[in-house]
C-alpha atoms as an extended CHARMM CRD file, in Angstrom:
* protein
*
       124  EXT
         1         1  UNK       CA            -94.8770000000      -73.8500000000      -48.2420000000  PROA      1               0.0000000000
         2         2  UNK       CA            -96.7180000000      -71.6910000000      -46.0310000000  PROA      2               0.0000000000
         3         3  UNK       CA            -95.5710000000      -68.5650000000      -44.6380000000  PROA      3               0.0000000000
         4         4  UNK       CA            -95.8520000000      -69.6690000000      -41.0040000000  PROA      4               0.0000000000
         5         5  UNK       CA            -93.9630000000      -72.8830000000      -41.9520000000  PROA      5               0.0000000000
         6         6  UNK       CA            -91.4040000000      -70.5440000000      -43.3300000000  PROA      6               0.0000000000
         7         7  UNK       CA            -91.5060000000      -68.9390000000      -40.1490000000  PROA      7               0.0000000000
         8         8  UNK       CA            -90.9840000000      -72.0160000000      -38.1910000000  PROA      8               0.0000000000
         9         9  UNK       CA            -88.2170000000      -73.5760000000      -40.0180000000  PROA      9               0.0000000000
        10        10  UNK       CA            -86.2230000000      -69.9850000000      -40.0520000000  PROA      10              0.0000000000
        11        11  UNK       CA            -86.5250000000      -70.2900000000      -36.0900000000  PROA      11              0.0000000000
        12        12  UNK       CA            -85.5550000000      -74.3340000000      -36.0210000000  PROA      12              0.0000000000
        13        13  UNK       CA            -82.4260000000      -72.8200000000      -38.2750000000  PROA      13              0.0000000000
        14        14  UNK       CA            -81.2450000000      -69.9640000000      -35.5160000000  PROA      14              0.0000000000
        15        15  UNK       CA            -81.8010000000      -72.2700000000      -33.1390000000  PROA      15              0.0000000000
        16        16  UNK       CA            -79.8420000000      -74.9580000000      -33.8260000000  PROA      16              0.0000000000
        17        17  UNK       CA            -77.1370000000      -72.6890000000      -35.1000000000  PROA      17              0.0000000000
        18        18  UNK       CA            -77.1800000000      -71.0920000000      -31.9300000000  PROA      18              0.0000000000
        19        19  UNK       CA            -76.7850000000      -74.0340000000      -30.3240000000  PROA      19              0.0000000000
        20        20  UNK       CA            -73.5570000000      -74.8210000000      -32.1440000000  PROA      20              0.0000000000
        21        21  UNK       CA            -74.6930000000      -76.9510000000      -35.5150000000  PROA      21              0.0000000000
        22        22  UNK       CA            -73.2860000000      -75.9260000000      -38.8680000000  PROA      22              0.0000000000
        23        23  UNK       CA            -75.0670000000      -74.1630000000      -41.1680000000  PROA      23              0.0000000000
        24        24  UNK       CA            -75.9530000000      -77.7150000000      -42.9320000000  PROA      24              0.0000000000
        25        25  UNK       CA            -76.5300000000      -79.3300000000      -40.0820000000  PROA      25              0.0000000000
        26        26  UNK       CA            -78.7030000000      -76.8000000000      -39.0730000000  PROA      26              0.0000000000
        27        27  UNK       CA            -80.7920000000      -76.5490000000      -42.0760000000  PROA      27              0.0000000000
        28        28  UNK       CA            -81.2850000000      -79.9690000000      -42.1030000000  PROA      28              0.0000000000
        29        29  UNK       CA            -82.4530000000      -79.7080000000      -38.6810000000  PROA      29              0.0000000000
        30        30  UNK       CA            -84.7830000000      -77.0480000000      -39.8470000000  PROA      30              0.0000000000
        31        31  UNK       CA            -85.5810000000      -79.6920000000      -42.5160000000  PROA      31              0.0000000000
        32        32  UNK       CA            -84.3140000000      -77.2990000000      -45.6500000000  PROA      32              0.0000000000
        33        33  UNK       CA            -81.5700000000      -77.9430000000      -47.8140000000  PROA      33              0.0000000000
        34        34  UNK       CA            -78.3020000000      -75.6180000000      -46.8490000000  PROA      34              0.0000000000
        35        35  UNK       CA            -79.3310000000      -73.5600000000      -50.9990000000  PROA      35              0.0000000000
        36        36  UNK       CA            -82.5080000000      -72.8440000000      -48.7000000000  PROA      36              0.0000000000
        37        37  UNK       CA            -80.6470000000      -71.3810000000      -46.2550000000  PROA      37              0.0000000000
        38        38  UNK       CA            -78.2630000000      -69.4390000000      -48.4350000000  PROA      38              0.0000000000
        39        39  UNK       CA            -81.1930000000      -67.9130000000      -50.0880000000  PROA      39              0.0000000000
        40        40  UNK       CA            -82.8080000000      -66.7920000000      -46.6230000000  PROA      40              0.0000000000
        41        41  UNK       CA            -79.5820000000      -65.2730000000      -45.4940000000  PROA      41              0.0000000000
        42        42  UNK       CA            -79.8320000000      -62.4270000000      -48.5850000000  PROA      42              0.0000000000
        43        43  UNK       CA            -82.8420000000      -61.2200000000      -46.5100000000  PROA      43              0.0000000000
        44        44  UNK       CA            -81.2960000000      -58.5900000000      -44.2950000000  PROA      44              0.0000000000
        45        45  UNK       CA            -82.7970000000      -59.2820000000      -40.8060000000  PROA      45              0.0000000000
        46        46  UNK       CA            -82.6360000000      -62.6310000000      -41.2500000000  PROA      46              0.0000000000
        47        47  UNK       CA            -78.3220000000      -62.7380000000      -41.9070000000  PROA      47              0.0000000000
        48        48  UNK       CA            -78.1170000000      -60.0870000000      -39.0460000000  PROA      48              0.0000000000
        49        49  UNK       CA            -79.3240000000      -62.3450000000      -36.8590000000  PROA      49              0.0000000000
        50        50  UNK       CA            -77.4030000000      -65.2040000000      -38.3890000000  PROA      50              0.0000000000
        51        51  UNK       CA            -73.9670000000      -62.8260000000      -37.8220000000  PROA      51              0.0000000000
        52        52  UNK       CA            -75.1440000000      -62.4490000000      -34.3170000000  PROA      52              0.0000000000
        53        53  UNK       CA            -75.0850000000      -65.9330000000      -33.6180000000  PROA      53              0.0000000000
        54        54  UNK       CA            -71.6910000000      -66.5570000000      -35.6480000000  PROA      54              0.0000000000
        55        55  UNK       CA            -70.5530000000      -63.1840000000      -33.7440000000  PROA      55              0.0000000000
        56        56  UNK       CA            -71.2220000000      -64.8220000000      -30.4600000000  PROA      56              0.0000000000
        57        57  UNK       CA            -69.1470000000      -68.1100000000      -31.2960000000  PROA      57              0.0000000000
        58        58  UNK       CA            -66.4470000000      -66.1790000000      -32.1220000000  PROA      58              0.0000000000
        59        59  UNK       CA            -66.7700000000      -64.7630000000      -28.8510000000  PROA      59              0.0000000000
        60        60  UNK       CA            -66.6200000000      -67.5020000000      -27.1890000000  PROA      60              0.0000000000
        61        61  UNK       CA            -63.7790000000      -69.4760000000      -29.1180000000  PROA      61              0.0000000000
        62        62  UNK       CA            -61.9190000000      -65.9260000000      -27.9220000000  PROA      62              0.0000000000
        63        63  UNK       CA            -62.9360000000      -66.4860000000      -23.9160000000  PROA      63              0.0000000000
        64        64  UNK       CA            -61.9240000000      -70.5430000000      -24.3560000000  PROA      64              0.0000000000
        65        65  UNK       CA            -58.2940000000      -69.2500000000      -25.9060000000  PROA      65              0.0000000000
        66        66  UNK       CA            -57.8780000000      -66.3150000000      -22.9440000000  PROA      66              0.0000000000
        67        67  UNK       CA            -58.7030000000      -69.4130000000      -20.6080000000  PROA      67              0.0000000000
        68        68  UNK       CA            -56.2180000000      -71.9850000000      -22.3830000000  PROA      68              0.0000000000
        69        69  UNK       CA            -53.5690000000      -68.8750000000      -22.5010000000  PROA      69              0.0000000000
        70        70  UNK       CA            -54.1130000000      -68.1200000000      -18.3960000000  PROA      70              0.0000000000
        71        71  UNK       CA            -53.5210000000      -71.9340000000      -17.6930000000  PROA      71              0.0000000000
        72        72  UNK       CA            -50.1580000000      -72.2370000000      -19.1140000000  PROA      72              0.0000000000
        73        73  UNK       CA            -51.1810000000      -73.1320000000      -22.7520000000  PROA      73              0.0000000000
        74        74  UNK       CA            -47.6470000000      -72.0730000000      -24.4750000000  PROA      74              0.0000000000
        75        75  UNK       CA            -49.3770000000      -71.9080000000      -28.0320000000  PROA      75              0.0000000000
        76        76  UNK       CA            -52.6410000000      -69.9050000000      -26.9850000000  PROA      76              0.0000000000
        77        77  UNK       CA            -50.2800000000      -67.5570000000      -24.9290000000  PROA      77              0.0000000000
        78        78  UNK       CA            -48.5830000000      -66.6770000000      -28.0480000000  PROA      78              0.0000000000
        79        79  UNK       CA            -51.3810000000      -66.3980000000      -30.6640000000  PROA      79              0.0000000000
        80        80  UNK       CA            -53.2650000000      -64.3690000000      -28.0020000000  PROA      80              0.0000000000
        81        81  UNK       CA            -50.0900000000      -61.8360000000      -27.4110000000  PROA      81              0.0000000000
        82        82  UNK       CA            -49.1570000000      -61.6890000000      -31.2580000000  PROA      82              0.0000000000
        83        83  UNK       CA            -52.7750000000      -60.5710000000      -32.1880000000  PROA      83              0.0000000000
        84        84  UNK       CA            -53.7420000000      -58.3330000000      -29.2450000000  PROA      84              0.0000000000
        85        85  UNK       CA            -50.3880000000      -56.7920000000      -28.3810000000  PROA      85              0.0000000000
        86        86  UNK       CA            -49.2470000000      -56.3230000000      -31.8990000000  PROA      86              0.0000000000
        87        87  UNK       CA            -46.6350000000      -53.8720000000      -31.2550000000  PROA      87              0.0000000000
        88        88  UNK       CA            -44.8100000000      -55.3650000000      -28.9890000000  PROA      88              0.0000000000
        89        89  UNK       CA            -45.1260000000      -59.8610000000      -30.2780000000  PROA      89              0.0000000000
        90        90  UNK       CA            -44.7960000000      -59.3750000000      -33.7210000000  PROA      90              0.0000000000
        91        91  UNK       CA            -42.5970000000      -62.0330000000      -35.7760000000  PROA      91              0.0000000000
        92        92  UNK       CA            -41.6490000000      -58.7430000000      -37.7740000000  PROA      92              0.0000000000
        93        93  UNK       CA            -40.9390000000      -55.4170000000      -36.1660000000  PROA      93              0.0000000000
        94        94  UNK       CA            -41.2420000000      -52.3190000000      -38.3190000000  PROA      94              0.0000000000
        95        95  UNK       CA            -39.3450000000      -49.7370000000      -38.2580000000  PROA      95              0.0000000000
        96        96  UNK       CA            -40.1650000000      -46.0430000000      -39.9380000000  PROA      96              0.0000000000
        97        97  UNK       CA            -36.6750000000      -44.0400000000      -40.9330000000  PROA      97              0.0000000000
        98        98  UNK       CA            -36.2340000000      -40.7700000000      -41.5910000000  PROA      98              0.0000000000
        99        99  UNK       CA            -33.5960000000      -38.1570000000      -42.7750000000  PROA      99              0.0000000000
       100       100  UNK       CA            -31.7780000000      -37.9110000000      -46.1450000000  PROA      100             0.0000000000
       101       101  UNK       CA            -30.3220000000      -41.2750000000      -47.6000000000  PROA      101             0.0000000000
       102       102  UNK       CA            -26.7970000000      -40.4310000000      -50.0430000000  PROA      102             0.0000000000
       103       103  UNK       CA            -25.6830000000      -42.8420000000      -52.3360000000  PROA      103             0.0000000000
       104       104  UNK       CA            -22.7230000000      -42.2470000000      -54.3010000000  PROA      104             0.0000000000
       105       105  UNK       CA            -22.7510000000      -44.1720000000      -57.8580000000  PROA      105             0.0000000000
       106       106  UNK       CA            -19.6470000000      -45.2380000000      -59.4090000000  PROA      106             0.0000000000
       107       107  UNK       CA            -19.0130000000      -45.5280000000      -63.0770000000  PROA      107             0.0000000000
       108       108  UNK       CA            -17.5950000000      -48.8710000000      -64.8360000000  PROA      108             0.0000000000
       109       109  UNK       CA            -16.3160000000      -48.8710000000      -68.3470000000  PROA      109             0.0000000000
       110       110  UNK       CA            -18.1580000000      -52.4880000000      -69.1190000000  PROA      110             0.0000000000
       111       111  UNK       CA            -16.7590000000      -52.3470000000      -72.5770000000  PROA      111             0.0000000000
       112       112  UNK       CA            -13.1900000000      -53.8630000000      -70.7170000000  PROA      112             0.0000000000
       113       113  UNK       CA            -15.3710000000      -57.2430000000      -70.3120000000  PROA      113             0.0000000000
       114       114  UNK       CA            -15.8870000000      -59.6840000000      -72.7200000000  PROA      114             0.0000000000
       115       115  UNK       CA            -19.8340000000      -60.0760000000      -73.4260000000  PROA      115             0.0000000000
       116       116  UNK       CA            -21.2620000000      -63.2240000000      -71.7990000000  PROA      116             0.0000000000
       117       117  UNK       CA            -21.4270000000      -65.2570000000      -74.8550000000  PROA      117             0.0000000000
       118       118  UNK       CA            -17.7090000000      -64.1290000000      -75.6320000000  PROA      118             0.0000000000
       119       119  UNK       CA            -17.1290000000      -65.2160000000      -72.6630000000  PROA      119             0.0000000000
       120       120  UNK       CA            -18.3320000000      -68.7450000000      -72.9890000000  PROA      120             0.0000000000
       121       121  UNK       CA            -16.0650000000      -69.6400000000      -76.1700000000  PROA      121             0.0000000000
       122       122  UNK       CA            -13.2860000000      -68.1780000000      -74.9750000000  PROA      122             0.0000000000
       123       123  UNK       CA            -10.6900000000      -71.6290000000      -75.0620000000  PROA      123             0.0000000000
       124       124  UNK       CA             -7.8340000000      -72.0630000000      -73.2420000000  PROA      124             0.0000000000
């Protein structure tokens, strides 16, 4: 393979991954197997620009689920309140104590109860 076939394929790969293929689907449109596309990704630029297209997705996904949430989507609503206002639409509310915590021990004389295998052949 040539390095301007290389070059070619890479940009048939960000391209159809920007345009919303999988990374298989977009290696095969790139006409590489998905271990070809693996193997590109350890080059530096090349994943950077990768991220940037996955970044941009998620981006997305987020303005589709602030849309959902702003026309009456119960569920979206939720999510969308429990991860950006934490603090206030958590399932689990934490709560930091301080101060001085006493705790007054008593004492048992155990040897007034029969051990537990006593116990079990005790017959009556």
């Amino acid at each position: 393979m040539t390095k301007e076939t290389e070059i070619r394929q890479k940009e048939a790969f960000l391209l159809s991954l920007g345009g919303g293929k999988s990374i298989i689907d977009s290696a095969e449109a790139a006409g590489v197997n998905r271990v070809t596309a693996w193997r590109w990704r350890k080059s530096k630029r090349f994943k950077e620009k990768v991220l940037a297209i996955i970044d941009s997705r998620t981006q997305t996904v987020e303005d589709a689920l602030y849309a959902s949430a702003l026309k009456g989507n119960v569920v979206a609503q939720i999510f969308w309140l429990k991860n950006r206002a934490k603090d206030r639409w958590s399932d689990v509310q934490e709560h930091k104590l301080s101060g001085i915590v006493v705790h007054k021990l008593i004492e048992v004389d155990i040897s007034k109860y029969p051990k537990q295998n006593e116990k079990n052949n005790i017959s009556g």
